[in-house]
MIDREN-413794 format. One record per residue: x, z, y of N, C-alpha, C, O, CB in turn; residue number from 1; residue in one letter. Coordinates in Angstrom, 2 decimals, padded with zeros to 5 digits, always signed. Glycine has a CB too. Layout:
BEGIN
    n_xx    n_zz    n_yy   ca_xx   ca_zz   ca_yy    c_xx    c_zz    c_yy    o_xx    o_zz    o_yy   cb_xx   cb_zz   cb_yy   n res
       X       Z       Y       X       Z       Y       X       Z       Y       X       Z       Y       X       Z       Y NUM   A
...
***
This chain:
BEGIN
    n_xx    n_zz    n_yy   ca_xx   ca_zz   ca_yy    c_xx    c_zz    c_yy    o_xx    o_zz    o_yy   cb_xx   cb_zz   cb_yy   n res
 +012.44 +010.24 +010.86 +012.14 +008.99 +011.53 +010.63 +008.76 +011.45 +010.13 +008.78 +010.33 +012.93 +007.81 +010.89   1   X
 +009.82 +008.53 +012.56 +008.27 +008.58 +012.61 +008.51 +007.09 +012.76 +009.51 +006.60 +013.27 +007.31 +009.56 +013.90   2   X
 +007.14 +006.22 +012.07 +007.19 +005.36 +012.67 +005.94 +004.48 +012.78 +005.23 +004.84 +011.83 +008.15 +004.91 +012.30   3   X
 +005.25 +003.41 +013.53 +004.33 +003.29 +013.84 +004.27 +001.73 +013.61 +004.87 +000.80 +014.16 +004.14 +003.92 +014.97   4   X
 +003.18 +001.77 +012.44 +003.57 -000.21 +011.78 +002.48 -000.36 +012.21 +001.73 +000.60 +012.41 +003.83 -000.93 +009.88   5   X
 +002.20 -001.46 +012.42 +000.88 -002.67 +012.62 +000.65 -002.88 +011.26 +001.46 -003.11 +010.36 +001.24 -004.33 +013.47   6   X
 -001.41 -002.69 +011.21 -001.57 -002.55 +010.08 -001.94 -004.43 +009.67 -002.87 -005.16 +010.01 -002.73 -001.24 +009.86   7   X
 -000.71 -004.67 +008.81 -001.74 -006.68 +009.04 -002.87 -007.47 +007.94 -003.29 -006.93 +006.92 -000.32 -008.20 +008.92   8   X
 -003.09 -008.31 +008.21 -004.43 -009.29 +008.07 -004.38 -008.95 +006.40 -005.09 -008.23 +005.68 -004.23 -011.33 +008.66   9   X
 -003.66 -009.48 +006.23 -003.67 -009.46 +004.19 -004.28 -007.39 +003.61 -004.91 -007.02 +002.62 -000.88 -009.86 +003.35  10   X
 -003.61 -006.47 +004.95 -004.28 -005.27 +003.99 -006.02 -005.32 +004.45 -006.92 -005.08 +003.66 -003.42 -003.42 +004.43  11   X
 -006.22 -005.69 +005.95 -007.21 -005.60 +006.30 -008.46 -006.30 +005.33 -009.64 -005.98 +005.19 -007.01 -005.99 +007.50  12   X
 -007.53 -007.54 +004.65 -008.85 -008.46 +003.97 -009.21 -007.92 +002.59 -010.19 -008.17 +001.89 -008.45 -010.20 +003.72  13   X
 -007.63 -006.67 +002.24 -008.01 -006.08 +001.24 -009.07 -004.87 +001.10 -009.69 -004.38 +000.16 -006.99 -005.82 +000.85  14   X
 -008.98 -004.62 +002.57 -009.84 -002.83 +002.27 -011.03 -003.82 +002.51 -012.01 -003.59 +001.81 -009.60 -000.94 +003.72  15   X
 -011.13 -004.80 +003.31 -013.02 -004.87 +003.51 -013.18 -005.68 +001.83 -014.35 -005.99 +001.66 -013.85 -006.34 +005.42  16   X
 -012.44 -005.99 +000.82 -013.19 -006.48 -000.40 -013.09 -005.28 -000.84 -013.87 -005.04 -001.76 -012.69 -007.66 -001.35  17   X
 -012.41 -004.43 -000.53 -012.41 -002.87 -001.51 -013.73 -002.33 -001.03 -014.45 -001.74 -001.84 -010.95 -001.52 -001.11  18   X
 -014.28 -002.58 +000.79 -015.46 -001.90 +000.89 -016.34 -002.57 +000.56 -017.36 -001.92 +000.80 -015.74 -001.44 +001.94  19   X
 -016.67 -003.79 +000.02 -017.63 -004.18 -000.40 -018.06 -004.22 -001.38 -019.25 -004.43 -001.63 -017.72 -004.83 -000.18  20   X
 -016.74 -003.94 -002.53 -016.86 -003.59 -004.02 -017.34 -002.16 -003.85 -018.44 -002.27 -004.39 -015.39 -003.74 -004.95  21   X
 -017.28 -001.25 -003.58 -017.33 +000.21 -003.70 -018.79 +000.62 -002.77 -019.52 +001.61 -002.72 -015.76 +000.95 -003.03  22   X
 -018.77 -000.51 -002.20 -019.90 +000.03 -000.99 -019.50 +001.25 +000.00 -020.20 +002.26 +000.07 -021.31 +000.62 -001.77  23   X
 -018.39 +001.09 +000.74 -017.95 +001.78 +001.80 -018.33 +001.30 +003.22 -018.63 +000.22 +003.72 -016.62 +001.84 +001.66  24   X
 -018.21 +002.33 +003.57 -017.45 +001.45 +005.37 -015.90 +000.85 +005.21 -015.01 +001.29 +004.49 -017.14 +002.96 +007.00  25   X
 -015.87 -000.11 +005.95 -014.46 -000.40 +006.50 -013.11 +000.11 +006.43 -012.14 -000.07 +005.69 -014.55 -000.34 +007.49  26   X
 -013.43 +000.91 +007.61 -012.72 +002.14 +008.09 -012.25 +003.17 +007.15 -011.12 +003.65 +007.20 -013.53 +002.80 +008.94  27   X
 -013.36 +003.57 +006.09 -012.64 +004.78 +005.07 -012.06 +003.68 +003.82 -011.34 +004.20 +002.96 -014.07 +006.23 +004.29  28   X
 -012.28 +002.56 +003.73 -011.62 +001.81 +002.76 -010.23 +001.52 +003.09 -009.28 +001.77 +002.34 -012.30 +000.62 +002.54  29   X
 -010.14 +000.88 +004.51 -008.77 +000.80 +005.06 -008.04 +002.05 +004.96 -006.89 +002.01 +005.38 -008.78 +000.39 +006.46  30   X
 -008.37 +002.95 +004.59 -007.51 +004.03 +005.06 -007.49 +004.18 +003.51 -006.31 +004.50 +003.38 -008.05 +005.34 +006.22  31   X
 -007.99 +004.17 +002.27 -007.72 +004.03 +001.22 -006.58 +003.48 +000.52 -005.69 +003.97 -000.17 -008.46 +003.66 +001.00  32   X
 -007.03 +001.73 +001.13 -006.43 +000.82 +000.30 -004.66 +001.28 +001.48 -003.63 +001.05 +000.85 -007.46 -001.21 +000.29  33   X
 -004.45 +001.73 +002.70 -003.66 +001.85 +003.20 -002.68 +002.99 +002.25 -001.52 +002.75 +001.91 -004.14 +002.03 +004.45  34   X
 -003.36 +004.13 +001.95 -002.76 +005.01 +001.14 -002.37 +004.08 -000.15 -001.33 +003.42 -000.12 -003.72 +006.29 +000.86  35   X
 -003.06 +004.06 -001.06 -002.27 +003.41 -001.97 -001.22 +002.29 -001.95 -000.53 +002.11 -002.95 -002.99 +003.07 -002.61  36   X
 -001.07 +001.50 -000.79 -000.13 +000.54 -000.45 +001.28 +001.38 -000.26 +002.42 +001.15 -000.69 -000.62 -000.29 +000.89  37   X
 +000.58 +002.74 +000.77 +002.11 +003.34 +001.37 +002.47 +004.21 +000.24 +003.66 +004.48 +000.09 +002.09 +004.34 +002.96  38   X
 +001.54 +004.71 -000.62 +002.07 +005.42 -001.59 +003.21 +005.16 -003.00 +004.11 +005.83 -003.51 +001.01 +005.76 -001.93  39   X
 +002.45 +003.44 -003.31 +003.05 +002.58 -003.97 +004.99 +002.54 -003.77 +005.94 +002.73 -004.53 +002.23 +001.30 -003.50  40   X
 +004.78 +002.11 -002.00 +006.08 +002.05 -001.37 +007.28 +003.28 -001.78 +008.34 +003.18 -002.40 +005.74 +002.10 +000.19  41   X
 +006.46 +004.70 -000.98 +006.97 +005.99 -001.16 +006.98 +005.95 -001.90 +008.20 +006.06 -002.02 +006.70 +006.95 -000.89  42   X
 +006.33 +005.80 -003.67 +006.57 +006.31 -004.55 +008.36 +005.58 -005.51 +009.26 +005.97 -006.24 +005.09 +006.22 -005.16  43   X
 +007.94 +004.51 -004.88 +008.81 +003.63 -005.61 +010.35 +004.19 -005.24 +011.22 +004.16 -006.12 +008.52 +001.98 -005.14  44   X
 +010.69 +004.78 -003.72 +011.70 +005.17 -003.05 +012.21 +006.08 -003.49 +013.39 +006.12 -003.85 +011.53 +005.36 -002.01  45   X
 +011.35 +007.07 -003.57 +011.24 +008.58 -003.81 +010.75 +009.23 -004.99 +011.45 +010.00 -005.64 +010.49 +009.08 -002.92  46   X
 +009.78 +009.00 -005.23 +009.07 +009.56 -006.37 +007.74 +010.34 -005.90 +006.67 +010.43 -006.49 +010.05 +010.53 -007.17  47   X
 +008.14 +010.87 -004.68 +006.66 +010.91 -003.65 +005.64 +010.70 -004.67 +005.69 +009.73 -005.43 +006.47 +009.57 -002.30  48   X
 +004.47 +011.81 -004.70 +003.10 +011.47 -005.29 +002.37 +011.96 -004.42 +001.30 +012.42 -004.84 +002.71 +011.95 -006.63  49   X
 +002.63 +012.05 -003.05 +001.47 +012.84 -002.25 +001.85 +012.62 -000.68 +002.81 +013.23 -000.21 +001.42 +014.64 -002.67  50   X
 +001.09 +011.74 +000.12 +001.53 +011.53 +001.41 +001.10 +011.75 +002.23 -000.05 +012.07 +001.91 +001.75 +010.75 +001.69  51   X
 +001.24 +011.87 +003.70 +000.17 +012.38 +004.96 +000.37 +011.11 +005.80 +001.54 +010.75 +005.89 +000.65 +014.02 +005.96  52   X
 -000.53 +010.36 +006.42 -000.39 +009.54 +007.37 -001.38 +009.51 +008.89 -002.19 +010.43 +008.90 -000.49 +008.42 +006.60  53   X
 -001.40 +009.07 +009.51 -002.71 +008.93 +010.62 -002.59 +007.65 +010.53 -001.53 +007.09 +010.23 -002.69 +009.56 +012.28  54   X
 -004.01 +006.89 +010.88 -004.42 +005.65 +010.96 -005.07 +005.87 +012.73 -006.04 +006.57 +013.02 -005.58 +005.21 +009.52  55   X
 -004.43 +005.24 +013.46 -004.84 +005.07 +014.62 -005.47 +003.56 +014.92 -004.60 +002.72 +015.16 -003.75 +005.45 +015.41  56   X
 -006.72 +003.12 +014.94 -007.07 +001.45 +014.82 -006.56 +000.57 +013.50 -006.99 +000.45 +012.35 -006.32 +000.68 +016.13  57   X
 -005.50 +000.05 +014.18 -004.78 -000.99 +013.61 -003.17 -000.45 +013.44 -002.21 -001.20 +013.23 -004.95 -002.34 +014.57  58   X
 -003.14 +000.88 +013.56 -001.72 +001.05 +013.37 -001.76 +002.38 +012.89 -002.44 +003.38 +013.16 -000.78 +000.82 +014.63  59   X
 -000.48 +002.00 +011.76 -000.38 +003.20 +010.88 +000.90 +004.38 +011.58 +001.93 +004.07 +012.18 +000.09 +002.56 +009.17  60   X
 +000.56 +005.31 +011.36 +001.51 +006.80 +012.15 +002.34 +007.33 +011.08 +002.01 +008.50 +010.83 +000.43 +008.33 +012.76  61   X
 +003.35 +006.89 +010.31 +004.08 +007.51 +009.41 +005.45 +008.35 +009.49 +006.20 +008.20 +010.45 +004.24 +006.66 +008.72  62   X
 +005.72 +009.15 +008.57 +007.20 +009.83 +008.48 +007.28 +009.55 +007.02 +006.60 +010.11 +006.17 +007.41 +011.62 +008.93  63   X
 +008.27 +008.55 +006.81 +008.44 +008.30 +005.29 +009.80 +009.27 +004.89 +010.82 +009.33 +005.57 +008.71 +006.47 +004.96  64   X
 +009.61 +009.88 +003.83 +010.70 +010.62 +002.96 +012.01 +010.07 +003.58 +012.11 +008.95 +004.09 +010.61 +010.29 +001.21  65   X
 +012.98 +010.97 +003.48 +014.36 +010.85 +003.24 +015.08 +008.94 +002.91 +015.69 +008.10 +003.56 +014.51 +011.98 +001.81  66   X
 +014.39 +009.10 +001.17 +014.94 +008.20 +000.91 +014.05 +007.06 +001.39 +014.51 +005.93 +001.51 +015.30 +008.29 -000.33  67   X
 +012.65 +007.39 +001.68 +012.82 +005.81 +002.03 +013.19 +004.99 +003.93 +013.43 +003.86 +004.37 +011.12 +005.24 +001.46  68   X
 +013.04 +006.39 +004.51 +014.12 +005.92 +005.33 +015.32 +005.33 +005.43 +015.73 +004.46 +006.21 +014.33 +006.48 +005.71  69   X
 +016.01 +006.07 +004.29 +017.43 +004.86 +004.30 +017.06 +003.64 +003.27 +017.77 +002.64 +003.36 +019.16 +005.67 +003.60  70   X
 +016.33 +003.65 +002.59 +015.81 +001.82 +002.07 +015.73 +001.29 +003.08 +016.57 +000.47 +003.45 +014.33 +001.40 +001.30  71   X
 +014.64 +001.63 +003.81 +013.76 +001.03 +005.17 +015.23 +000.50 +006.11 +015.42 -000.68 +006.40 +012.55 +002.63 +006.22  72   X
 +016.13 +001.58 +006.47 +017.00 +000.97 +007.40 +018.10 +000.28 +006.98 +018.89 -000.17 +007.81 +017.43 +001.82 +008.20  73   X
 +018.31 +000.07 +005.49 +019.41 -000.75 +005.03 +018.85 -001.58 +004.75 +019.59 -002.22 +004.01 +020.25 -000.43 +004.11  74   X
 +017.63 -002.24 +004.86 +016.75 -003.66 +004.29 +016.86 -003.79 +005.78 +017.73 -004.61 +006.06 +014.92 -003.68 +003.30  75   X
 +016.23 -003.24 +006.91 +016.18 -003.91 +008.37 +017.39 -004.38 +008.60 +017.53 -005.50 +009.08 +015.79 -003.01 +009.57  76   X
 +018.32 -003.68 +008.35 +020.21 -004.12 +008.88 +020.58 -005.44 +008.33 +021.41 -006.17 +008.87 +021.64 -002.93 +008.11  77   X
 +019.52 -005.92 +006.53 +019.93 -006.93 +006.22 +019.37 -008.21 +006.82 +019.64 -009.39 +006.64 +019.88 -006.86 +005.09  78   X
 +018.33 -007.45 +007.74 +017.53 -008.93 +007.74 +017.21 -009.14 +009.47 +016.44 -009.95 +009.98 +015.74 -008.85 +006.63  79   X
 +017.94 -008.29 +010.03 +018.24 -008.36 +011.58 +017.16 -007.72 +012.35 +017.07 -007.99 +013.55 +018.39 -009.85 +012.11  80   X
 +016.22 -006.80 +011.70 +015.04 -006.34 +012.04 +014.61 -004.33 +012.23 +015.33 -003.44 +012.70 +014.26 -007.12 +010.86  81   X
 +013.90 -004.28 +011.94 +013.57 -002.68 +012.22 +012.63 -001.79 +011.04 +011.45 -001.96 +010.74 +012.64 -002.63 +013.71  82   X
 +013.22 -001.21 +010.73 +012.61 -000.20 +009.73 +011.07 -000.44 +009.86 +010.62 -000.68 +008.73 +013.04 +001.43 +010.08  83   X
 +009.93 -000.46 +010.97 +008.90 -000.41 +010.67 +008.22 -001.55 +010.13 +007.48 -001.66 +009.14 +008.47 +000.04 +011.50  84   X
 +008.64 -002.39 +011.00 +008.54 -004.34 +010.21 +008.65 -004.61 +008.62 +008.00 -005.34 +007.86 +010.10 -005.45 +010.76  85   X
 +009.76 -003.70 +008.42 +010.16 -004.05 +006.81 +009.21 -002.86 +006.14 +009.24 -002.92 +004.91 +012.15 -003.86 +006.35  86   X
 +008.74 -002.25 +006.44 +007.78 -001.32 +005.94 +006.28 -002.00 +006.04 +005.53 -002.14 +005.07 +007.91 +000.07 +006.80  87   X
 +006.10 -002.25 +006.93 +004.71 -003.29 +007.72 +004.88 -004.41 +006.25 +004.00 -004.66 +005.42 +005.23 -004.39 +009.97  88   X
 +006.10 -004.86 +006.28 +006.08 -006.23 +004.80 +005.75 -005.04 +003.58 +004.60 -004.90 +003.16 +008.24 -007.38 +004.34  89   X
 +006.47 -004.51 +003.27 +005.93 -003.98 +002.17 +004.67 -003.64 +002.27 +004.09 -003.87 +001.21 +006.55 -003.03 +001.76  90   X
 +003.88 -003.14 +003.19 +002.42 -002.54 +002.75 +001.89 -003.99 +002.68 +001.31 -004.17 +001.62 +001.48 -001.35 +003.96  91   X
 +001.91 -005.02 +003.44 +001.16 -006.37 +002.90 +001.70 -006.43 +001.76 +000.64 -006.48 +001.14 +001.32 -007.77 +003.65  92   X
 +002.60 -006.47 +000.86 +002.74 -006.58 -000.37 +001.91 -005.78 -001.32 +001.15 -006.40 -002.07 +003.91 -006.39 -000.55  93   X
 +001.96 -004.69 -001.36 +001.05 -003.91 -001.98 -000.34 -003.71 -001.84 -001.01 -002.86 -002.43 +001.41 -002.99 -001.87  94   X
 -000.89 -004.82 -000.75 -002.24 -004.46 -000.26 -002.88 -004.79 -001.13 -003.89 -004.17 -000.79 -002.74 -004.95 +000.89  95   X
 -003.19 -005.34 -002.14 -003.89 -006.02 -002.79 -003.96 -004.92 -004.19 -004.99 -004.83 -004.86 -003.27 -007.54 -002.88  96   X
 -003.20 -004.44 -004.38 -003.09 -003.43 -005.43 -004.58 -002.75 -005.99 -005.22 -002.38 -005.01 -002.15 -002.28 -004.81  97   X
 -005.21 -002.52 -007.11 -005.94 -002.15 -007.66 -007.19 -003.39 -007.37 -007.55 -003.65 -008.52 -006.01 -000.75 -007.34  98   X
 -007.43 -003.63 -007.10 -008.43 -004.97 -006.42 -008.48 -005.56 -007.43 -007.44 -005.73 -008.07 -007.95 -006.03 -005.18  99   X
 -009.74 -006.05 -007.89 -010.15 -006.91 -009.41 -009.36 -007.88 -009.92 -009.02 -008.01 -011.09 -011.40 -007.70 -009.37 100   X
 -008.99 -008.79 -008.66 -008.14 -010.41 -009.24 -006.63 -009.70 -009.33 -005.82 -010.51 -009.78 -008.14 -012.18 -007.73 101   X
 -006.19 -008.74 -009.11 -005.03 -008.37 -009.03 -004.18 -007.93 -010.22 -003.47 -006.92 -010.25 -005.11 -007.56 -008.22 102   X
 -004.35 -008.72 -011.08 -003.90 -008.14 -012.79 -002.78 -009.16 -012.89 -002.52 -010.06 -012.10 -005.29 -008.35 -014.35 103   X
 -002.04 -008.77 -014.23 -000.96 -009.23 -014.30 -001.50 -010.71 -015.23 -001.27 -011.91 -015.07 +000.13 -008.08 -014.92 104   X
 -002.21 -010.06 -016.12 -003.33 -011.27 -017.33 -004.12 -011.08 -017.58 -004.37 -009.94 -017.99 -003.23 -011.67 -018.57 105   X
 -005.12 -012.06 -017.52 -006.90 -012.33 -017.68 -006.95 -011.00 -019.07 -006.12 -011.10 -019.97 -007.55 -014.64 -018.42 106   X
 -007.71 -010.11 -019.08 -007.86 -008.94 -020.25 -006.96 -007.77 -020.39 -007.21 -006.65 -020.83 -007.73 -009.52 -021.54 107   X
 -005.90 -008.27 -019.92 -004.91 -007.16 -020.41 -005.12 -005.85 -019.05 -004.72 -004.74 -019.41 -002.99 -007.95 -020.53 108   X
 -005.51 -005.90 -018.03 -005.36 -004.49 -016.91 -006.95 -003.75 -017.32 -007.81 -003.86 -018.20 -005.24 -005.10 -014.67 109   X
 -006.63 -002.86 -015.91 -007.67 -002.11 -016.25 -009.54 -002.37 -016.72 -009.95 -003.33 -016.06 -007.52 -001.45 -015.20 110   X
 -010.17 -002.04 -017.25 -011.40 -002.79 -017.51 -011.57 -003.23 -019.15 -012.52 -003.40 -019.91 -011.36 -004.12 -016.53 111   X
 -010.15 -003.32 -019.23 -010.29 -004.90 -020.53 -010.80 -003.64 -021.52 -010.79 -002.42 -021.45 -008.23 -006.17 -021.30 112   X
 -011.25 -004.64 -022.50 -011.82 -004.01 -023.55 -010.48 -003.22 -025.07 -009.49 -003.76 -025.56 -012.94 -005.41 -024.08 113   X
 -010.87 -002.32 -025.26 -009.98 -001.47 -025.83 -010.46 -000.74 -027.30 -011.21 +000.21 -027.50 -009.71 -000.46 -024.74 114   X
 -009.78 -001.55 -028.15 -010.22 -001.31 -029.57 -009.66 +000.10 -030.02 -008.44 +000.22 -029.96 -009.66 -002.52 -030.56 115   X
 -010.52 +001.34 -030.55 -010.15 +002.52 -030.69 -009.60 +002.77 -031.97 -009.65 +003.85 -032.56 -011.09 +003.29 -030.39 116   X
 -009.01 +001.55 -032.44 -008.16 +001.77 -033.78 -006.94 +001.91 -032.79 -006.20 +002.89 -032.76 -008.10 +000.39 -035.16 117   X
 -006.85 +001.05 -032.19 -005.04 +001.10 -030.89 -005.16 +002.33 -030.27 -004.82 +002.19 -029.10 -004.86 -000.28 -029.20 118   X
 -005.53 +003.64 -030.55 -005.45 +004.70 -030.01 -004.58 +005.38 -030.41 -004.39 +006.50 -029.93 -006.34 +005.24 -029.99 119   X
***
């Protein structure tokens, strides 16, 4: 099943703070922060650690695994909709992923300071 999501506003606002933290372009950030969103997804389905996609503009060109094709089409069946939509929601869910404010608690994610007796 190929399928072709609209990439939306919430990942877009994520790759341009990802390119401005990193000092990228746009364009190779979106396609970053896009991988780790779809990878997140795939991985969660499947176990997938390695994906291929095309980014055409604003729309993503995917063939998701096996299994997450049948997630994808038993979540659309529940909610009266289409495998790519409910895929399109998940990558806004995950867009935000690795991004500074995106921790679970103030110290505890990546960054925080790490006493080398807890090693």
């Amino acid at each position: 099943m190929a399928l072709s999501v609209r990439i939306g506003d919430r990942l877009v606002d994520a790759a341009a703070e990802w390119a401005e933290t990193r000092m990228q372009e746009t364009e190779e950030a979106l396609e970053q922060k896009l991988e780790q969103a779809l990878l997140e997804v795939e991985h969660l389905a499947s176990g997938t650690t390695e994906i291929e996609f095309e980014l055409d503009e604003e729309t993503l060109q995917y063939e998701p695994s096996e299994e997450l094709s049948e997630l994808l089409t038993a979540q659309a069946e529940r909610v009266d909709s289409d495998p790519a939509t409910v895929l399109e929601l998940h990558l806004e869910l995950f867009a935000r992923t690795f991004l500074p404010d995106d921790s679970i608690q103030g110290g505890a994610g990546p960054g925080a300071p790490v006493d080398p007796e807890d090693w």
